[in-house]
PyMOL Python script that loads the backbone (N, CA, C, O; Angstrom):
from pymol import cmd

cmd.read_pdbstr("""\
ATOM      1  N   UNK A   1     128.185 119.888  59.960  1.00  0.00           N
ATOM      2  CA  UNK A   1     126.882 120.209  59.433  1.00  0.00           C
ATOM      3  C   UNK A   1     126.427 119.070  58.525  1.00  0.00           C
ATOM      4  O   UNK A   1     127.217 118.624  57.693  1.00  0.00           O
ATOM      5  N   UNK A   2     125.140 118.555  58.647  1.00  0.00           N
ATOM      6  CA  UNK A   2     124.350 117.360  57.731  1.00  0.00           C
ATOM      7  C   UNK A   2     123.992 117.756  56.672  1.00  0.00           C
ATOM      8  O   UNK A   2     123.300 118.774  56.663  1.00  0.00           O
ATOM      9  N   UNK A   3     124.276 117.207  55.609  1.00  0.00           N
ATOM     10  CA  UNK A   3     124.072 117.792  54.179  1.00  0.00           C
ATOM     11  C   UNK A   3     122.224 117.616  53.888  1.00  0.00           C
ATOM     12  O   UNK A   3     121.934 116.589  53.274  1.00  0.00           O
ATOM     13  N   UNK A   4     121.422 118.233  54.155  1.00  0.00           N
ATOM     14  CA  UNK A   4     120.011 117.236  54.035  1.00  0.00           C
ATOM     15  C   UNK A   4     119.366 117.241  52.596  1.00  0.00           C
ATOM     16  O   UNK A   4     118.182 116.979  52.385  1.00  0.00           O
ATOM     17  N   UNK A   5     120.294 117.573  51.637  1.00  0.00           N
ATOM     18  CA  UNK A   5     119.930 117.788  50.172  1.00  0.00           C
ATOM     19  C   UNK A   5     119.736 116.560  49.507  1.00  0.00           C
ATOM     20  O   UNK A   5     119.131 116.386  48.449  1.00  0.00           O
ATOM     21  N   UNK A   6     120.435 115.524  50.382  1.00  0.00           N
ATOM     22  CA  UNK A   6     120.456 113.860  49.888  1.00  0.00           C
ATOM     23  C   UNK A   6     120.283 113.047  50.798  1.00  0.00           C
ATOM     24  O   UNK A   6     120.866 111.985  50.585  1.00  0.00           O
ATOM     25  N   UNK A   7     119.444 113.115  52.202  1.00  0.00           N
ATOM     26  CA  UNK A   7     119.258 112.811  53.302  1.00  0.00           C
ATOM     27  C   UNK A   7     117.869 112.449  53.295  1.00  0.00           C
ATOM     28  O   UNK A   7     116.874 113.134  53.057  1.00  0.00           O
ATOM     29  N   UNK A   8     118.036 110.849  53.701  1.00  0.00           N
ATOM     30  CA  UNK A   8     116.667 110.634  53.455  1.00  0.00           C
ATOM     31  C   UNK A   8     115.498 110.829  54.836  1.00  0.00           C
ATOM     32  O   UNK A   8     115.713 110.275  55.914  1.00  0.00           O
ATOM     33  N   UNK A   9     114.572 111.482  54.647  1.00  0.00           N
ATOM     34  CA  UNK A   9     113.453 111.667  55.595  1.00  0.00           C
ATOM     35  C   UNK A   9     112.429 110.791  55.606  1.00  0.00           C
ATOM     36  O   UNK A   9     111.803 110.622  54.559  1.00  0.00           O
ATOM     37  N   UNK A  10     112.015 109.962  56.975  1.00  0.00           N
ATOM     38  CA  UNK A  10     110.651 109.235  57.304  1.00  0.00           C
ATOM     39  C   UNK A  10     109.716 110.050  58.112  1.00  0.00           C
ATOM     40  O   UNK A  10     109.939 110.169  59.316  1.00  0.00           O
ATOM     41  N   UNK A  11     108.847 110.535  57.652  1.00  0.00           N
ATOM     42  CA  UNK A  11     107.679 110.936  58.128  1.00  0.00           C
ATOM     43  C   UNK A  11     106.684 109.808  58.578  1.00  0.00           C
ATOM     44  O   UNK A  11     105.878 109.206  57.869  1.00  0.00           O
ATOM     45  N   UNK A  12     106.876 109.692  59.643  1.00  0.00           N
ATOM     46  CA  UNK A  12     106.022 108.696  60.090  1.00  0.00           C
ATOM     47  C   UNK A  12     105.279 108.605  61.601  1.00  0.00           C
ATOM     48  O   UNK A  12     105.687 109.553  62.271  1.00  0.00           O
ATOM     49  N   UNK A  13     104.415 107.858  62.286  1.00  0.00           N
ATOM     50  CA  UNK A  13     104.327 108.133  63.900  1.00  0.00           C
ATOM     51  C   UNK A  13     104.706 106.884  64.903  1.00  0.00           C
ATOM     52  O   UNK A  13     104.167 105.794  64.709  1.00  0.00           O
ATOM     53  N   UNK A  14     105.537 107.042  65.854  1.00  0.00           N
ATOM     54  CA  UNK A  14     106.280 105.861  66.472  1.00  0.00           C
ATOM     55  C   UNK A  14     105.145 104.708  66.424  1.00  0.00           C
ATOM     56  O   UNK A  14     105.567 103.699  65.859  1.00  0.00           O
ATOM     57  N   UNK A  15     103.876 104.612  66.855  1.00  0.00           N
ATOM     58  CA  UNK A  15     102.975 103.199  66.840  1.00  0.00           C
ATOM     59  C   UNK A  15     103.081 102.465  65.579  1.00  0.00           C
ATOM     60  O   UNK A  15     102.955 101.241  65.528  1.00  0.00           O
ATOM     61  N   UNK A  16     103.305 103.184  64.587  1.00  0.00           N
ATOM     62  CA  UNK A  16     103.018 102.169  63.019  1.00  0.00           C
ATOM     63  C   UNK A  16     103.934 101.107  62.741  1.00  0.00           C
ATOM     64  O   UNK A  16     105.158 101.218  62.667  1.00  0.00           O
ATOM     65  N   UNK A  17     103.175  99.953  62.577  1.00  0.00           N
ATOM     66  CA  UNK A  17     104.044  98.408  62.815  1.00  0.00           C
ATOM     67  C   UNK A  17     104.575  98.927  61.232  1.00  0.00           C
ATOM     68  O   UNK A  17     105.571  98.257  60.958  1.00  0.00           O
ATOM     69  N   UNK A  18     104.302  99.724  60.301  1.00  0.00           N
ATOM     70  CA  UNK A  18     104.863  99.641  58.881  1.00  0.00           C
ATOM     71  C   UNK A  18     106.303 100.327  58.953  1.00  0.00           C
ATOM     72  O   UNK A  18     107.352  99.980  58.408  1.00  0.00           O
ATOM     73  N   UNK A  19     106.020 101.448  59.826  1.00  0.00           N
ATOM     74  CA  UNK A  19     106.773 102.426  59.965  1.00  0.00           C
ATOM     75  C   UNK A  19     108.308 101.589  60.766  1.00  0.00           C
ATOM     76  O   UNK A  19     109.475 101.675  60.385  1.00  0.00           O
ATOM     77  N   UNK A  20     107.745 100.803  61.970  1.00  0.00           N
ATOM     78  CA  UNK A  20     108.837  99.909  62.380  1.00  0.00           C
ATOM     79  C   UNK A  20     109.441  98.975  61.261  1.00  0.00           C
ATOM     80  O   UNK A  20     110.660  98.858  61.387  1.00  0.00           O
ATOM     81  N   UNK A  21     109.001  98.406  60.392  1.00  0.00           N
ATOM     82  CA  UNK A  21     109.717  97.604  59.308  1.00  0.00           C
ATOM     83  C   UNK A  21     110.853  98.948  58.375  1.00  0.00           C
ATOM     84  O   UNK A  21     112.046  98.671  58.246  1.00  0.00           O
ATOM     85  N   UNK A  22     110.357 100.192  57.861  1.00  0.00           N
ATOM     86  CA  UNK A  22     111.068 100.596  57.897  1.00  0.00           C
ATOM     87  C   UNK A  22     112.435 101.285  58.409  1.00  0.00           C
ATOM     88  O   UNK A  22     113.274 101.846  57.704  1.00  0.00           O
ATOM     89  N   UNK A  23     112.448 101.151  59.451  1.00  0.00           N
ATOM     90  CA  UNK A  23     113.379 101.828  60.345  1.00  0.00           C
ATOM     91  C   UNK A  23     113.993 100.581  60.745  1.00  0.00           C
ATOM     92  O   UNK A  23     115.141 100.876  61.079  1.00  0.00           O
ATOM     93  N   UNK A  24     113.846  99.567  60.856  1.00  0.00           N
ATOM     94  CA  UNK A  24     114.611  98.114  60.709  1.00  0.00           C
ATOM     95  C   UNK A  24     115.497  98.445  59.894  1.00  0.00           C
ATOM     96  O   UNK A  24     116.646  98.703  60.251  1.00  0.00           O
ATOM     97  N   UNK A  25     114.992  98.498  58.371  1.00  0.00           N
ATOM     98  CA  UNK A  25     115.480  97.835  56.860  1.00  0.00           C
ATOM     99  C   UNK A  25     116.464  99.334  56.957  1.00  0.00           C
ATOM    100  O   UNK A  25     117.534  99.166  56.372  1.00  0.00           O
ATOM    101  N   UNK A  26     116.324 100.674  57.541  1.00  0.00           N
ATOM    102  CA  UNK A  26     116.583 101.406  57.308  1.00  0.00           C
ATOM    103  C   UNK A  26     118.165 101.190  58.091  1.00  0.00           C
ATOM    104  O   UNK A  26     119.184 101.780  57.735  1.00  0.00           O
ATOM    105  N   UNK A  27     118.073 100.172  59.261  1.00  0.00           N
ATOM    106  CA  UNK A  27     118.967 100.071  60.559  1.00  0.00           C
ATOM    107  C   UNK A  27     120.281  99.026  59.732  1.00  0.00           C
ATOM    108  O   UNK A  27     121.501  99.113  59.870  1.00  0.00           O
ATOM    109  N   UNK A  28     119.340  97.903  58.719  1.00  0.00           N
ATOM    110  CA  UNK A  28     120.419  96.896  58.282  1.00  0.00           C
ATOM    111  C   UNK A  28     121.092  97.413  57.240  1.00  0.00           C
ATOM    112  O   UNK A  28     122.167  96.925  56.888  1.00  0.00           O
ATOM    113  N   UNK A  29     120.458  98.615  56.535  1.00  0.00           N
ATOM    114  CA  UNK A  29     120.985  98.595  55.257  1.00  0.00           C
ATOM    115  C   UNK A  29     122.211  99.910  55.864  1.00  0.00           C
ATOM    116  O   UNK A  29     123.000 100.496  55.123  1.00  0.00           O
ATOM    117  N   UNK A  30     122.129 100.042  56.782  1.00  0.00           N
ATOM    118  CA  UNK A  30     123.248 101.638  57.446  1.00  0.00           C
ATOM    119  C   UNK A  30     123.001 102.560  57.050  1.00  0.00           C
ATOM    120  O   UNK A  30     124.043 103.206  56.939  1.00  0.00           O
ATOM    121  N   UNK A  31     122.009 103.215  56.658  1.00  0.00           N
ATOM    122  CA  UNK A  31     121.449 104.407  56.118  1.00  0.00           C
ATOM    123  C   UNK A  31     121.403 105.458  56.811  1.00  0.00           C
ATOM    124  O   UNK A  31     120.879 105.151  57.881  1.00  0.00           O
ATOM    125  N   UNK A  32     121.834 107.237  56.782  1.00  0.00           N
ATOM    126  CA  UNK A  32     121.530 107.637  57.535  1.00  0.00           C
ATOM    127  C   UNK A  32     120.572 108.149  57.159  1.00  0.00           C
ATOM    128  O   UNK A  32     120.190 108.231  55.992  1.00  0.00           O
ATOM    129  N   UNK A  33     119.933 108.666  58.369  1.00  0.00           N
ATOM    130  CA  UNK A  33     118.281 109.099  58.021  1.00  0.00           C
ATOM    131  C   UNK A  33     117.703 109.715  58.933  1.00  0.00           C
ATOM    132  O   UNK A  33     117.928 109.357  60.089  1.00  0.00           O
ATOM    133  N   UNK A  34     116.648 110.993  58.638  1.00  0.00           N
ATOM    134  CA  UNK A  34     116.091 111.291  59.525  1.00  0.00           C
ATOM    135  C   UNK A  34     114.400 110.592  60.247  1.00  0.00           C
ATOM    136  O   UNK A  34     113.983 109.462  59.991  1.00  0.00           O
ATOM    137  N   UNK A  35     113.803 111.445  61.002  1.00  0.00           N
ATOM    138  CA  UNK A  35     112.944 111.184  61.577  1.00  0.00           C
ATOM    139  C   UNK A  35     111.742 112.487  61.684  1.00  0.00           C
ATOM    140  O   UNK A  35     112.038 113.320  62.540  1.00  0.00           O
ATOM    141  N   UNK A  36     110.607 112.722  61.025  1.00  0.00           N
ATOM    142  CA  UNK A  36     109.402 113.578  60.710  1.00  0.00           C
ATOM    143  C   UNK A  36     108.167 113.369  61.590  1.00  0.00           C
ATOM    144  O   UNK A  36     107.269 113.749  60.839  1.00  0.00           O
ATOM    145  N   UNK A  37     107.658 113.036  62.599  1.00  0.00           N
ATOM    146  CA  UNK A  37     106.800 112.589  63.920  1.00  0.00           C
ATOM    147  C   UNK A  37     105.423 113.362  62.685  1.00  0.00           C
ATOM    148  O   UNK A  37     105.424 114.581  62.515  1.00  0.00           O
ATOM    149  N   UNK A  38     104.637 112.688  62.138  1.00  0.00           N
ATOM    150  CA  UNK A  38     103.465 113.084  62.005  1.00  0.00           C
ATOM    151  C   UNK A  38     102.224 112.707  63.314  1.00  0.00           C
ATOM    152  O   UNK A  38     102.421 111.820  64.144  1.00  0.00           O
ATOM    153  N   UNK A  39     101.177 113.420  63.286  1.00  0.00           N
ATOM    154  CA  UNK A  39      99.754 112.982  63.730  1.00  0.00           C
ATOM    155  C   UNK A  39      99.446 111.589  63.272  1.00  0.00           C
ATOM    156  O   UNK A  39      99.662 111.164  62.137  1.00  0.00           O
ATOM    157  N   UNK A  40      98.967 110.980  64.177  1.00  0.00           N
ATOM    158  CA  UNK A  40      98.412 109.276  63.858  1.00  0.00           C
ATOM    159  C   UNK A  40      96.981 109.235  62.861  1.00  0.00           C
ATOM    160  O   UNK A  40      96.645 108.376  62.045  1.00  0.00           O
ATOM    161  N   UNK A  41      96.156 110.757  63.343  1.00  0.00           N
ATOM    162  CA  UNK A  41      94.825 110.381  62.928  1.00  0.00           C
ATOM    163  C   UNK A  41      94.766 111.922  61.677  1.00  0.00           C
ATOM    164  O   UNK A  41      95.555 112.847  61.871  1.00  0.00           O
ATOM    165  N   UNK A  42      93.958 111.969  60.715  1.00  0.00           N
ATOM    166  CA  UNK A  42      93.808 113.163  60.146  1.00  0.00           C
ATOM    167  C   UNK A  42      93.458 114.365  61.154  1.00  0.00           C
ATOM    168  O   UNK A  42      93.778 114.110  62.315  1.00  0.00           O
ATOM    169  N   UNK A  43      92.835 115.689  60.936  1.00  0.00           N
ATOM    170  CA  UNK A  43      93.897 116.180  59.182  1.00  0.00           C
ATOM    171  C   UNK A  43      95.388 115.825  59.848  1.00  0.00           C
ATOM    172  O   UNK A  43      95.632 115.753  61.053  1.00  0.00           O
ATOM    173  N   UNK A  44      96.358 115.615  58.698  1.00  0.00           N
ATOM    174  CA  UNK A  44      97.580 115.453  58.280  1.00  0.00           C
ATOM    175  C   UNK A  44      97.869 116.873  57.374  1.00  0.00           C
ATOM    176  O   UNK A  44      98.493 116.606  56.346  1.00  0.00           O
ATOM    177  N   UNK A  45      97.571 118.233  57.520  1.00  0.00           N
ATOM    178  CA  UNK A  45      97.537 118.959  56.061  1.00  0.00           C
ATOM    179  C   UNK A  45      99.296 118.959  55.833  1.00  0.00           C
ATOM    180  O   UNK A  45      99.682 118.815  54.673  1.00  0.00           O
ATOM    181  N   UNK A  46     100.284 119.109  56.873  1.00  0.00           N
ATOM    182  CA  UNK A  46     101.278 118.991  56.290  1.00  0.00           C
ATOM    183  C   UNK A  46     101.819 118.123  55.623  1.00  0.00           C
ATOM    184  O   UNK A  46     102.511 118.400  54.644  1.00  0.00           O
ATOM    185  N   UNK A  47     101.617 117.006  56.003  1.00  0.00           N
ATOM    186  CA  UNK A  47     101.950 115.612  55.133  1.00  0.00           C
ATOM    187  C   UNK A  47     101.077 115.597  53.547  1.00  0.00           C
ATOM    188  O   UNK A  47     101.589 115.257  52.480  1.00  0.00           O
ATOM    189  N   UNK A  48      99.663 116.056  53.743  1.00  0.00           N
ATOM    190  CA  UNK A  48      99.316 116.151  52.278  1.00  0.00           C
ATOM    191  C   UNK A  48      99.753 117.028  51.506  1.00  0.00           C
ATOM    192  O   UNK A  48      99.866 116.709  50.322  1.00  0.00           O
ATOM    193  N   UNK A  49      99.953 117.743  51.724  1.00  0.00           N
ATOM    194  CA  UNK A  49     100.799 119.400  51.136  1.00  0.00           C
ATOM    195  C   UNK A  49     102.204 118.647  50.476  1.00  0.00           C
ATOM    196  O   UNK A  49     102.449 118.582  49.271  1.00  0.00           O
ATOM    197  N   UNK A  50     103.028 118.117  51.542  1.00  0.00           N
ATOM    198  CA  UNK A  50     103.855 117.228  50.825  1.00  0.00           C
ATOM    199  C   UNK A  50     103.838 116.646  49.769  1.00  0.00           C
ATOM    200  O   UNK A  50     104.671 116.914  48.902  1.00  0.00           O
ATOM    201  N   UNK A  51     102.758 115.588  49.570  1.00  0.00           N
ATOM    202  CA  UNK A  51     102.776 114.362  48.765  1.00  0.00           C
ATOM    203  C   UNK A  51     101.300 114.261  47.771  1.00  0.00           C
ATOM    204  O   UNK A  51     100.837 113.387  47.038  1.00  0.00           O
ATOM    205  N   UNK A  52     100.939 115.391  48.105  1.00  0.00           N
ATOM    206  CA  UNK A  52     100.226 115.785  46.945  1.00  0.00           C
ATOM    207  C   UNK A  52      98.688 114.978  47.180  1.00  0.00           C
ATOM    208  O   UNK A  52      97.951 115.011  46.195  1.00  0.00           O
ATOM    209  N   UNK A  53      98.250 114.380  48.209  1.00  0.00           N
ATOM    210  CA  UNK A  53      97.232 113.955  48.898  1.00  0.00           C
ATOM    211  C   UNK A  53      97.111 112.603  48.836  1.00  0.00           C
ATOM    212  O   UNK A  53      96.168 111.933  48.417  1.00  0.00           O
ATOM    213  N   UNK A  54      98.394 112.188  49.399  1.00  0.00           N
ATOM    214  CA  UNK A  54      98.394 110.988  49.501  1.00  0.00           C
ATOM    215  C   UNK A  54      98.413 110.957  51.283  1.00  0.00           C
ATOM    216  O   UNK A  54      99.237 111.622  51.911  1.00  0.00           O
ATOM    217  N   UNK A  55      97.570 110.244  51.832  1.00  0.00           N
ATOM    218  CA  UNK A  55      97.798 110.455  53.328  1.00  0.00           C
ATOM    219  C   UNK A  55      98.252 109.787  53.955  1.00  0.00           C
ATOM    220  O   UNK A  55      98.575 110.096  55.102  1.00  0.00           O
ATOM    221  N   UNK A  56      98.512 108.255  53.282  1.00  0.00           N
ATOM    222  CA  UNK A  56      99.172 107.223  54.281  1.00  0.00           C
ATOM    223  C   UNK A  56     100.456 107.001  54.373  1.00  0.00           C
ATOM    224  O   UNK A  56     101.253 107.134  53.445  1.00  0.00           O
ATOM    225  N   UNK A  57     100.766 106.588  55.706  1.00  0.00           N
ATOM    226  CA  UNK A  57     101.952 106.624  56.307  1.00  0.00           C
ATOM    227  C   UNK A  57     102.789 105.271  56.453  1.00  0.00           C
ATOM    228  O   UNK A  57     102.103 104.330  56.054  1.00  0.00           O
ATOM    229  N   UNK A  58     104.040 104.873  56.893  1.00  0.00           N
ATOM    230  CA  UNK A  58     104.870 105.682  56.532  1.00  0.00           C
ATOM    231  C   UNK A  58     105.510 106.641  55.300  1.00  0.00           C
ATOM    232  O   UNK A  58     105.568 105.858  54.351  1.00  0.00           O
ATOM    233  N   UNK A  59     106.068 108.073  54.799  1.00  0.00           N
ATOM    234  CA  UNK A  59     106.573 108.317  53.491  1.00  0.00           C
ATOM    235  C   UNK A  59     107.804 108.557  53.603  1.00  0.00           C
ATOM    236  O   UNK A  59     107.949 109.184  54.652  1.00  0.00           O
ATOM    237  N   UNK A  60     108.804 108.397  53.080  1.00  0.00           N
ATOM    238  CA  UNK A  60     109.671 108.295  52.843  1.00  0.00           C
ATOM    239  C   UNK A  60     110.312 109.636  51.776  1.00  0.00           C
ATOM    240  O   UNK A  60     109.996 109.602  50.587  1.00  0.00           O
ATOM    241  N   UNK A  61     111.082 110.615  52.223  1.00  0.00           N
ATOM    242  CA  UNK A  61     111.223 111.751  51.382  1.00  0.00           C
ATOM    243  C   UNK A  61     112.926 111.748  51.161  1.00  0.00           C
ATOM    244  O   UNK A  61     113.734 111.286  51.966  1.00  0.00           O
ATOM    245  N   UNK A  62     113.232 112.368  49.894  1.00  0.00           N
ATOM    246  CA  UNK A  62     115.013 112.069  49.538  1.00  0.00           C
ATOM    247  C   UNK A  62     114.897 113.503  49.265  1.00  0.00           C
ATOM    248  O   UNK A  62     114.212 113.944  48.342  1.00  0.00           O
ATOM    249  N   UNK A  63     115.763 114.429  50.303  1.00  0.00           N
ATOM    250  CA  UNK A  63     115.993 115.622  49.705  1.00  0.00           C
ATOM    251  C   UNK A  63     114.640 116.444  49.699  1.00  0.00           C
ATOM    252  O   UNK A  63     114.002 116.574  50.744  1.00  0.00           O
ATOM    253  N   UNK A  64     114.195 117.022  48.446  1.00  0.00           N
ATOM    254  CA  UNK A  64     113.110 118.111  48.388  1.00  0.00           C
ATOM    255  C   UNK A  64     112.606 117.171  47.707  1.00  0.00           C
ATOM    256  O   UNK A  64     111.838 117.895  47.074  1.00  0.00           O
ATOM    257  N   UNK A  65     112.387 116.085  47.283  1.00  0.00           N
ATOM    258  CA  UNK A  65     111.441 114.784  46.939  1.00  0.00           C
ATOM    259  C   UNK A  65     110.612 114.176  47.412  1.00  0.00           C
ATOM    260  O   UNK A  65     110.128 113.218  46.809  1.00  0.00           O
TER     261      UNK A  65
END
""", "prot")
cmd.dss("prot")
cmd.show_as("cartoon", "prot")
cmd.util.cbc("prot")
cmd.orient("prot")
């Protein structure tokens, strides 16, 4: 079982050239990590609900953070 209390989450959508730099840096540094597939275009309401209305992507979540 994956502990996801300290597991870091990318919410992000496969096209984003930003989102690919992370998942690089995410690949060299050996991190494990998950993967959150948002919508490319708004509404986003789950992602804002998240982050408090911040809408741009990629975000990066640690745990319930």
């Amino acid at each position: 079982m994956t502990d996801f209390s300290s597991a870091l989450i990318l919410h992000n959508y496969p096209q984003s050239p930003v989102a690919e730099k992370v998942r690089v840096a995410f690949g060299i540094k050996g991190l494990t990590w998950h993967h959150v597939e948002i919508p490319r275009l708004p509404p986003k309401e789950n992602l804002v609900k998240l982050t408090g209305g911040y809408r741009r992507t990629p975000v990066a979540q640690i745990g319930a953070d």
